[in-house]
C-alpha positions as YAML, in Angstrom:
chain: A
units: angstrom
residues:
- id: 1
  name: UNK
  ca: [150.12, 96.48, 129.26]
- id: 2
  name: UNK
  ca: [149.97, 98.21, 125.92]
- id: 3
  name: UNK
  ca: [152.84, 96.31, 124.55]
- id: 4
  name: UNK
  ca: [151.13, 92.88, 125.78]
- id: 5
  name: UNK
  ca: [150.53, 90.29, 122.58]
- id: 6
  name: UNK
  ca: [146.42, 90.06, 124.14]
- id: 7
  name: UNK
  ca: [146.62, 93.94, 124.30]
- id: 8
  name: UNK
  ca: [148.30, 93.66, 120.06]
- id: 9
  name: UNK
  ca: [145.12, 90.68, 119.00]
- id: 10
  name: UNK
  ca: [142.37, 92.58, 120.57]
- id: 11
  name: UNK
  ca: [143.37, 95.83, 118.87]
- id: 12
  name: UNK
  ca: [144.09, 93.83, 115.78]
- id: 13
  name: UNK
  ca: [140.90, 92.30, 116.22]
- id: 14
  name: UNK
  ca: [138.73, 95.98, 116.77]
- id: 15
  name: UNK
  ca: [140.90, 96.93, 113.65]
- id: 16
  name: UNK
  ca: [139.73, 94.33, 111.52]
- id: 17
  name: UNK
  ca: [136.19, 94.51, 112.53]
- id: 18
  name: UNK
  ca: [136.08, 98.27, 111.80]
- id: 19
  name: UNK
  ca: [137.37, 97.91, 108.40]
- id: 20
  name: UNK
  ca: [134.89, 95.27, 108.15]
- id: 21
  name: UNK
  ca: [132.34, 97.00, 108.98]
- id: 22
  name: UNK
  ca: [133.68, 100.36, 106.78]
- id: 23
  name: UNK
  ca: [133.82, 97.74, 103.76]
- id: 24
  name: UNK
  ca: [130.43, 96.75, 103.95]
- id: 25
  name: UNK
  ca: [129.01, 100.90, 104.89]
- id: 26
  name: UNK
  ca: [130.35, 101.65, 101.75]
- id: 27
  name: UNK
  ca: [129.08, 98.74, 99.73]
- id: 28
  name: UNK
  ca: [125.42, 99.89, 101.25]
- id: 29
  name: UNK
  ca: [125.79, 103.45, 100.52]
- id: 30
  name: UNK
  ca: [127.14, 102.49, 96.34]
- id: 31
  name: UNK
  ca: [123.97, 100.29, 96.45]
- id: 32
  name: UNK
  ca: [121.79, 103.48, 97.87]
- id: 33
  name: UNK
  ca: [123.98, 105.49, 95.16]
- id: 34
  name: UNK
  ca: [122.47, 103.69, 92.13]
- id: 35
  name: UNK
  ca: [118.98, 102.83, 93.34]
- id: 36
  name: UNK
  ca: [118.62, 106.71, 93.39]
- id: 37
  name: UNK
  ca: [120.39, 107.15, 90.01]
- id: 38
  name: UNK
  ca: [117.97, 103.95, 88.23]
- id: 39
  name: UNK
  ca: [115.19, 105.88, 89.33]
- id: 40
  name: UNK
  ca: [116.40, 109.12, 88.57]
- id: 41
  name: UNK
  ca: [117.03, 107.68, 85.12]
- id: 42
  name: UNK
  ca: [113.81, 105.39, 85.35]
- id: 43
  name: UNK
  ca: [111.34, 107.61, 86.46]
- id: 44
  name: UNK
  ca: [112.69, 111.19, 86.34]
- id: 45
  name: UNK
  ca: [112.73, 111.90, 90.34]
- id: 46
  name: UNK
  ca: [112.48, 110.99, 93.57]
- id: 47
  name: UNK
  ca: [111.22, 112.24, 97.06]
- id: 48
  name: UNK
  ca: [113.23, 113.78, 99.13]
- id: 49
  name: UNK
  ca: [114.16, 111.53, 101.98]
- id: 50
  name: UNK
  ca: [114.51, 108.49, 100.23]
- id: 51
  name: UNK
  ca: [118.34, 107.75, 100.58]
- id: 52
  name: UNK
  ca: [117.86, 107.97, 104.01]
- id: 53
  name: UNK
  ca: [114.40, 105.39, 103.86]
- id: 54
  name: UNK
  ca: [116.55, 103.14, 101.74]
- id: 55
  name: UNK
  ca: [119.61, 103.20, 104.83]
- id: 56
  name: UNK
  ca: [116.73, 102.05, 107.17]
- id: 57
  name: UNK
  ca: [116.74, 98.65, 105.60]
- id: 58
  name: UNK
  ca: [119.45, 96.37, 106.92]
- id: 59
  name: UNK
  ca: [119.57, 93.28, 104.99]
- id: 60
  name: UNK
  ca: [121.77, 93.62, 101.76]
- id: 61
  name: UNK
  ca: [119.72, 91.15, 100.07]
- id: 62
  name: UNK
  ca: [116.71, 93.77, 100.32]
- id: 63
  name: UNK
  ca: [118.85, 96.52, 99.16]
- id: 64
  name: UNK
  ca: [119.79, 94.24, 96.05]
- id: 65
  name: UNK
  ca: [116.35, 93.92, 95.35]
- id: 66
  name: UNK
  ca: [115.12, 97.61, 95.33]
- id: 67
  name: UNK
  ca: [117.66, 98.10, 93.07]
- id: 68
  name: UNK
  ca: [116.72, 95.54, 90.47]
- id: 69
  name: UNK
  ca: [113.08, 97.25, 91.46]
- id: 70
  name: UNK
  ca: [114.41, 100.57, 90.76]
- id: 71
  name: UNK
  ca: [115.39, 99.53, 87.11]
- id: 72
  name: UNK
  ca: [111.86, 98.23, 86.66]
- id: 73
  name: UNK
  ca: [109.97, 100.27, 87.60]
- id: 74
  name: UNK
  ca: [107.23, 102.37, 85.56]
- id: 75
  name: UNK
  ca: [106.08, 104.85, 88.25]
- id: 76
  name: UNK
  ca: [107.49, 106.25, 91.78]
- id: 77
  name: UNK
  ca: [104.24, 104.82, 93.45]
- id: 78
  name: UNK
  ca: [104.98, 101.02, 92.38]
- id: 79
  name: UNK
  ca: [108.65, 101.41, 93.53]
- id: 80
  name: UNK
  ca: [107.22, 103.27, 97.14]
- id: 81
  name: UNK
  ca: [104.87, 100.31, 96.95]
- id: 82
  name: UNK
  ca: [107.96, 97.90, 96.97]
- id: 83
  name: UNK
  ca: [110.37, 100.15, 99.37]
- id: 84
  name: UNK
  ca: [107.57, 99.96, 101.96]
- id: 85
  name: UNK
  ca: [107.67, 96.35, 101.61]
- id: 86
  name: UNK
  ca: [110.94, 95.68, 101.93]
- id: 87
  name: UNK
  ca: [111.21, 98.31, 105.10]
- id: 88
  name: UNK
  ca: [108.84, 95.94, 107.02]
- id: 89
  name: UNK
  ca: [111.03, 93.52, 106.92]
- id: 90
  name: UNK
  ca: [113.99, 95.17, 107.22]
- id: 91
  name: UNK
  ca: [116.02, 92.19, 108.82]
...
């Protein structure tokens, strides 16, 4: 069964969705990377917590957007203000 052509596509197939899915991980956690380092930069600090608040939202698009927030920004509370936002909707 192992050497079976359906046994070869489906672990091709689990292959190709993992490295997928790996690809696009680390394209979220570079994203998380900078937001912290434009606010580090931006603002001087951030809370403790935050990368892992930031991994909560889903959608890329959002993540794009705190970002370009992030650079923005004046004050931690107007980028929490935003953050919270974007964690409602998450999806």
């Amino acid at each position: 069964m192992e050497n079976s052509t359906l046994f070869d596509g489906i672990r091709d197939k689990w292959i190709d969705q993992g490295v997928k899915e790996g690809i696009e991980q680390g394209k979220r956690e570079e994203r998380i990377a900078a937001i912290l380092e434009a606010l580090q930069e931006n603002v001087g600090q951030y809370p403790d917590g935050l990368a892992d608040m930031l991994r909560s939202i889903r959608d890329f698009d959002n993540l794009k957007a705190m970002h370009r927030k992030a650079i923005k920004v004046k004050n931690m509370h107007e980028f929490l203000i935003a953050l919270d936002e974007a964690m409602q909707v998450r999806n």
